[in-house]
N, C-alpha and C positions, 0 to 999 in steps of 0.2 A: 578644529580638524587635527586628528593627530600627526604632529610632524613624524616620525619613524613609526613606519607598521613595521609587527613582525608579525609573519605568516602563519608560525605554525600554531605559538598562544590562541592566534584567533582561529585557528581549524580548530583547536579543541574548544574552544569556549563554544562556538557555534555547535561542532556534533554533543556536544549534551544534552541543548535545548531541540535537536532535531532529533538526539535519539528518544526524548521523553516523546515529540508526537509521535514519531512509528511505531514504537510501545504499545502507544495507547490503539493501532491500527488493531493490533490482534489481541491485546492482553483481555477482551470482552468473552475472545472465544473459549476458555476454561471456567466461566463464571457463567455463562449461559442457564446451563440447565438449574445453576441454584437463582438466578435472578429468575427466572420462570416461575419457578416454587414461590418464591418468598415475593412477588410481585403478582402472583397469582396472575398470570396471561399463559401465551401458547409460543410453540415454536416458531412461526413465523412473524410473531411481533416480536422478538426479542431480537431475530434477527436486524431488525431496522433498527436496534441500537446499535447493532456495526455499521448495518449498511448507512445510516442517516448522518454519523461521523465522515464515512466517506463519502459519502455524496457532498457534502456540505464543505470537505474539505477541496474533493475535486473541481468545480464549477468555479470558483473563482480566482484558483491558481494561474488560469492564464493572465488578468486582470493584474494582479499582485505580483505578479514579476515586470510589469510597466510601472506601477505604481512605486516600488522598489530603483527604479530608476531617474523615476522622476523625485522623488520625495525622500532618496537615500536609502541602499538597504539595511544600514542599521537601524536606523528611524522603524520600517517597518514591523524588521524581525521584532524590537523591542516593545512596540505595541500590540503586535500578534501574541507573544508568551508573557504580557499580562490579561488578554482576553481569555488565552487558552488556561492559565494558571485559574482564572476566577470562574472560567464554565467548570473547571473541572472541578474545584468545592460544589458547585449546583448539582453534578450530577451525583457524587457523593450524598449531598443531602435529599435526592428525589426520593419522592413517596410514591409515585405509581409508574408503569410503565411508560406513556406519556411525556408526563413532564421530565423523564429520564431522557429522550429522545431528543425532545426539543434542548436540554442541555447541549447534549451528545453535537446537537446541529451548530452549536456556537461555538463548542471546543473545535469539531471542524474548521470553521472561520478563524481561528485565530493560529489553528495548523497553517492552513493555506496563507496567511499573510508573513510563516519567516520561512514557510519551504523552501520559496524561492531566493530568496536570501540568502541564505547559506549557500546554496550553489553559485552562484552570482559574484560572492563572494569572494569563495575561492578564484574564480576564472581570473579575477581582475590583480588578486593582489600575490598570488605565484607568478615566476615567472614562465615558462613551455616548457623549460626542460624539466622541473619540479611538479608540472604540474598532473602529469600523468599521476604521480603518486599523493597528489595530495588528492585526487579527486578518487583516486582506488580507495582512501581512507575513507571518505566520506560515503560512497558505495557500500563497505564494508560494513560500514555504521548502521548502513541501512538493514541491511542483510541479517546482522546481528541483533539489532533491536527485535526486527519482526518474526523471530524466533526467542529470542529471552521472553517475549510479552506473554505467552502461554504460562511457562514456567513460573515469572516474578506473581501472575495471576494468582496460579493456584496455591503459593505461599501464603499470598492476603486471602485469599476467600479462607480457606480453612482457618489460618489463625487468628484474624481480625474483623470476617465479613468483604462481603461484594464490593461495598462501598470504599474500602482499603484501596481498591486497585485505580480510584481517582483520588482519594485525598490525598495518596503518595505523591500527587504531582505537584501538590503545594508547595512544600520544603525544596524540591529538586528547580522548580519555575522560580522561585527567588534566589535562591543561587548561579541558577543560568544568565536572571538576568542580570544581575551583579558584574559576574564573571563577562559578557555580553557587553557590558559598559564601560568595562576598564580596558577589555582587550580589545571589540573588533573596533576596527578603523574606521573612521567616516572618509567615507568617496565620493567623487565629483558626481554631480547629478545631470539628469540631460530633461530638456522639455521634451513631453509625448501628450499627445491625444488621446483622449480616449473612447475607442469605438464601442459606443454604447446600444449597437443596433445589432453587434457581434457577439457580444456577451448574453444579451437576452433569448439570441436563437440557439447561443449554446448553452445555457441553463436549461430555458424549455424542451430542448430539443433532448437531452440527457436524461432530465427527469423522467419523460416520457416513458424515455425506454427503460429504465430500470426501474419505473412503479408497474409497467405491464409485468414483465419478467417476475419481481417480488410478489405482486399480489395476482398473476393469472391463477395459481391454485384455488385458490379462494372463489376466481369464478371461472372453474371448471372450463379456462382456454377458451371463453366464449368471444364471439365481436371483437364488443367492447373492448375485449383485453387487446387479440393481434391487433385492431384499428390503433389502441393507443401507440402502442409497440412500433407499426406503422408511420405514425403521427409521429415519433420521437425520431426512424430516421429519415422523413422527408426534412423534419426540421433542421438536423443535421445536416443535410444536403445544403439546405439554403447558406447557412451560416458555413459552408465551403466554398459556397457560388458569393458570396457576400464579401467573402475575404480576397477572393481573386478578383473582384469588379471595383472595390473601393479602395480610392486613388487617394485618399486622407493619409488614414495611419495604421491599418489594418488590426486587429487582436492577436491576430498569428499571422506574419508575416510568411505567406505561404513559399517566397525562395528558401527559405531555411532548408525542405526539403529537397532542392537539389543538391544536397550536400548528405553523398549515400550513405553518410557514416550515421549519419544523424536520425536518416528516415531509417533505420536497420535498430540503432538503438532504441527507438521509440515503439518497433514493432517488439522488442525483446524485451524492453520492460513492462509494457504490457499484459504479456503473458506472463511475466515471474508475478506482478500484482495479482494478474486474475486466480496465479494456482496457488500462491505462496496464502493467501486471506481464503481462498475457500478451502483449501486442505484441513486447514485447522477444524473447522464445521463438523464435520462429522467425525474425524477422529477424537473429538473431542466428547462427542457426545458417545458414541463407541465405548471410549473406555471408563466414562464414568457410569452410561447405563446398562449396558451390557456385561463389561467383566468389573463392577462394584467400586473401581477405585474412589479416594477419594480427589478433592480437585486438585492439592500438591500431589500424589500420588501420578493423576492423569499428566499434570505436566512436566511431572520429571520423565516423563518417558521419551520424551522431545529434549532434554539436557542432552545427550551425547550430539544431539543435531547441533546446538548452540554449541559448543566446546569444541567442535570437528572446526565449524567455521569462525572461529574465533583465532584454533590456532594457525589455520588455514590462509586467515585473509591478509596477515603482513607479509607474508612470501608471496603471494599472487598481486598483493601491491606493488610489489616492489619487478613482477617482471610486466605490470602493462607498460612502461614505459620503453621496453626493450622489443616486446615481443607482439607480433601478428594479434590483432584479438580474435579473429576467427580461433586461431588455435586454442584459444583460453576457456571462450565463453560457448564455443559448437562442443568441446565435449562435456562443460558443466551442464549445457540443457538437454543434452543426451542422456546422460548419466543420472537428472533430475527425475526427468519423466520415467525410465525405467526403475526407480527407486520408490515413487509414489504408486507406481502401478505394482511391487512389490509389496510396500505395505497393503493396497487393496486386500491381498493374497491373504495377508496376516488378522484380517479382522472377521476373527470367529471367537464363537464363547470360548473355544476349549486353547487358543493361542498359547503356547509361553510367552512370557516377557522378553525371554530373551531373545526371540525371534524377530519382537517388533524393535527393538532396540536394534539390533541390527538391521533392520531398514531405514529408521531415523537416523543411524549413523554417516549411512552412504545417502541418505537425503542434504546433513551435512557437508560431508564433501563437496558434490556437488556444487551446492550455497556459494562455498568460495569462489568459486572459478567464473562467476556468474556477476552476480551484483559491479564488482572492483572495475574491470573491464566497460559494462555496458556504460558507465557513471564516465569514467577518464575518457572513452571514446564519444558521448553523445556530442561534448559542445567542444572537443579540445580543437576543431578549424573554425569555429564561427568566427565571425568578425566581432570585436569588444564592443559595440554600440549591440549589438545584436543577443548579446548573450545572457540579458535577461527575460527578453521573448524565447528563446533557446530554452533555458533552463526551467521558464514556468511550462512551458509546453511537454517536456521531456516530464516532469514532475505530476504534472494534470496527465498524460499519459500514464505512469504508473498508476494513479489513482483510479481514474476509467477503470482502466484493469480489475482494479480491486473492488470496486464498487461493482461490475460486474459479474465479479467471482460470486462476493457474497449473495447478491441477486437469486443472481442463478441457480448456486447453490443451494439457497434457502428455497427454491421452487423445486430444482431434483430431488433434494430431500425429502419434501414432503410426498411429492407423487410417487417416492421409492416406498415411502413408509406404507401408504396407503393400500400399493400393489402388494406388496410381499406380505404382508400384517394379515388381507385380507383372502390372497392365498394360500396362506397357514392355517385357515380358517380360522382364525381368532376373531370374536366378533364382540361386541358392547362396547364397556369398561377398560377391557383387557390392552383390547386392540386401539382404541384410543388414547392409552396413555402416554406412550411416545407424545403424543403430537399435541392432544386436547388441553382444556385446561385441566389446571390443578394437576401437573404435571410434577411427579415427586422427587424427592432429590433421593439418590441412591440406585442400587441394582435395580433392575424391571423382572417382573415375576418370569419363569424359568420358561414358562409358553412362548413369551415375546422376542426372548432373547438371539433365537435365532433369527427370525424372518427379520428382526430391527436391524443387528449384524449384517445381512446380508445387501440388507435397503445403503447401509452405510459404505459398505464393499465396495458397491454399485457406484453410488455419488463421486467416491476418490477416482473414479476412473476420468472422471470429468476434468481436473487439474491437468492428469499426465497427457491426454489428449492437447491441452491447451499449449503444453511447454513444448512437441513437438512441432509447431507454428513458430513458435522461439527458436528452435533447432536451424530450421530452414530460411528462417531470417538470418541469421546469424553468420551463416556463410554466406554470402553478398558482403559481410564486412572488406573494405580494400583497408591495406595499411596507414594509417593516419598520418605517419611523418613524412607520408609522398603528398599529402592534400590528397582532397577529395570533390575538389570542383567548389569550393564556397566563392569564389570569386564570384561567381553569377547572384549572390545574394548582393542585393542592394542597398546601398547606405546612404542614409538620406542626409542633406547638410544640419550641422547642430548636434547629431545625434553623435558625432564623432568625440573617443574621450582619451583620456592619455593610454599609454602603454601602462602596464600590471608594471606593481614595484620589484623592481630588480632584489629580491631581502632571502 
């Protein structure tokens, strides 16, 4: 165990290894339409290489911040970013869409196993007055990864192939975990149970609903699909009713959410996951098939977003600790939502660049004032036995989100494509190219370009809808350094561990 932690070596050693997963949450979405082409499939399988990442990531994050407790979070982290380093050679080396997926499903798992670690982390070895700003960092991290991922994409697809945008994580996963080994500190551990009757109703129950949502196009929103859709949130239900009855050791300790700060954060991360992973979707597909770029091309158009909230998120670090979050984070998802419903505006063939530039600009901004906040507020009252249930749950939150977006997304899209293609009257060949196989890489013939545009218009409105739910969340935040009622969460004997090192 190491005798002297220092806190902040190990914040950085951690967000390296945390920003390569985020990365890898969006970096798929500027590579889409050429993994389509060159793996010969359609729109909506490609999508389940996003979506099957976050699914796979989601589902077990609650589980993995128990596990991180009981079995030490560096333990963890440090076996999770050698699983995630060796899925991501598989998925590099796949040959069909398929076995790209099932890769895709393992690098998930080995995301989920140091997500919560890193947050866990920090909580335990800053000490309150530092730690506002160490967890704005690690927010920020987040913020800015899931925006670089677009951009770092279309550098490797164009210069090196598709396959670039996971081999990169070889080199980066061995040094993480080096730096992971030297730095972060080993922490006392606590015995937990594990509710295994909790986890299975919320896998099932999850899956459910986001294979209705992905594949009801496919079947024409029949039964089968709402029943499954259905099916997934009865199951959820149970696995709420499951958690409040069992007197053991629960998977989510359901007092965490009398503590408003907590249940506010978790509604607010949510929706930045759900808009921030499906926005990508269609602007991306936009500007490669519609106005011709190529895919560095398409993602430097998202650079000034990344660069706004880069310069943006060490001064908004630096005031959660001082300042109300309502005020931080109610006008960034204000300012989000109206920025994405801006760019909506801007996706037409005949667009200047410089018009969408200027919507990803002010999507950046936003960015900042968002992320830093919701991160320093979700877990900074929990009680220290608590706050790795805390932060896998805040974490699995954000992913829900985003597994949702993509979902969803991947379903509006196609029934946008379908309506407006076929009210253009474009019919065979023409009109199935968007969507069909053997979907080409480059501009789409001058027929398509409109109704597709428009189909994509349509889908972005979806996001900014989502972020104004964030908005309204948001404000319910009460100020943190008064508390916010966490005494009511319960702490069970054993589970108690020391105070964060004073460093």
């Amino acid at each position: 165990m190491n005798t002297e932690i220092r806190p902040w070596p190990a914040l950085w050693a951690l967000c390296l290894g945390f920003f390569m997963i985020i990365v890898d949450s969006t970096i798929v979405a500027v590579a889409n339409p050429v993994i389509t082409a060159d793996l010969n499939t359609d729109v909506n399988a490609v999508i389940w290489v996003t979506s099957s990442y976050l699914l796979a990531y989601a589902v077990p994050l609650l589980v993995t911040g128990r596990l991180g407790d009981r079995f030490g979070p560096k333990n963890l982290y440090l076996i999770g970013l050698v699983v995630f380093t060796l899925a991501s050679l598989w998925c590099g080396l796949s040959g069909d869409v398929a076995m790209l997926i099932v890769a895709r499903v393992f690098q998930g798992l080995g995301a989920a196993m140091m997500t919560p670690q890193t947050m866990a982390v920090i909580t335990r070895i800053f000490p309150a007055n530092k730690r506002g700003a160490a967890m704005g960092m690690w927010g920020s991290v987040a913020g800015i990864a899931t925006l670089v991922g677009p951009i770092l994409g279309g550098v490797l697809v164009d210069n090196l192939g598709w396959e670039w945008i996971f081999f990169i994580n070889i080199p980066v996963g061995a040094i993480g975990f080096l730096l992971a080994w030297r730095l972060v500190p080993s922490l006392p551990t606590n015995n937990h149970k594990f509710d295994t009757v909790g986890v299975a109703l919320s896998a099932i129950g999850l899956f459910c609903i986001v294979f209705g949502l992905q594949e009801g196009g496919s079947y024409d929103w029949d039964g089968r699909t709402w029943g499954l859709i259905a099916a997934g949130l009865v199951v959820m239900g149970a696995f709420v009713w499951w958690q409040k009855v069992n007197r053991d050791e629960p998977l989510v300790p359901l007092g965490l959410f009398k503590d408003r700060n907590f249940s506010v954060a978790n509604v607010g991360i949510a929706t930045m996951g759900f808009a921030v992973t499906s926005v990508m979707l269609p602007f991306m597909f936009y500007a490669q098939s519609v106005t011709g770029l190529s895919p560095t091309r398409s993602a430097l158009l998202m650079a000034p977003l990344a660069v706004v909230t880069a310069i943006l998120a060490p001064f908004v670090g630096r005031l959660v600790d001082r300042t109300h979050p309502r005020y931080i984070a109610g006008p960034g998802f204000l300012m989000f939502a109206l920025s994405i419903a801006w760019l909506a505006t801007q996706l037409t063939p005949s667009t200047p660049i410089w018009q969408i530039l200027a919507s990803t600009t002010a999507i950046g901004a936003s960015n900042a004032l968002i992320w830093a906040p919701l991160a320093a507020t979700a877990t900074r009252n929990l009680p220290p036995a608590h706050v790795g249930a805390g932060s896998g749950v805040y974490n699995t939150t954000r992913q829900v989100g985003a597994v949702l977006g993509s979902a969803a997304m991947g379903a509006l899209m196609t029934s946008r494509i379908t309506v407006e293609v076929s009210s253009a009257g474009v019919a065979g060949g023409a009109g199935a190219a968007p969507v069909g196989e053997g979907f080409h890489v480059g501009q789409l013939p001058e027929l398509v370009r409109e109704p597709f545009s428009t189909a994509m218009a349509q889908s972005t409105m979806l996001p900014a809808a989502a972020l104004l739910l964030g908005f309204v969340a948001v404000l319910f935040f009460v100020d943190p350094r008064k508390g916010t009622g966490t005494q009511h969460v319960s702490v069970s004997r054993g589970d108690r561990e020391p105070a964060p090192a004073q460093g």
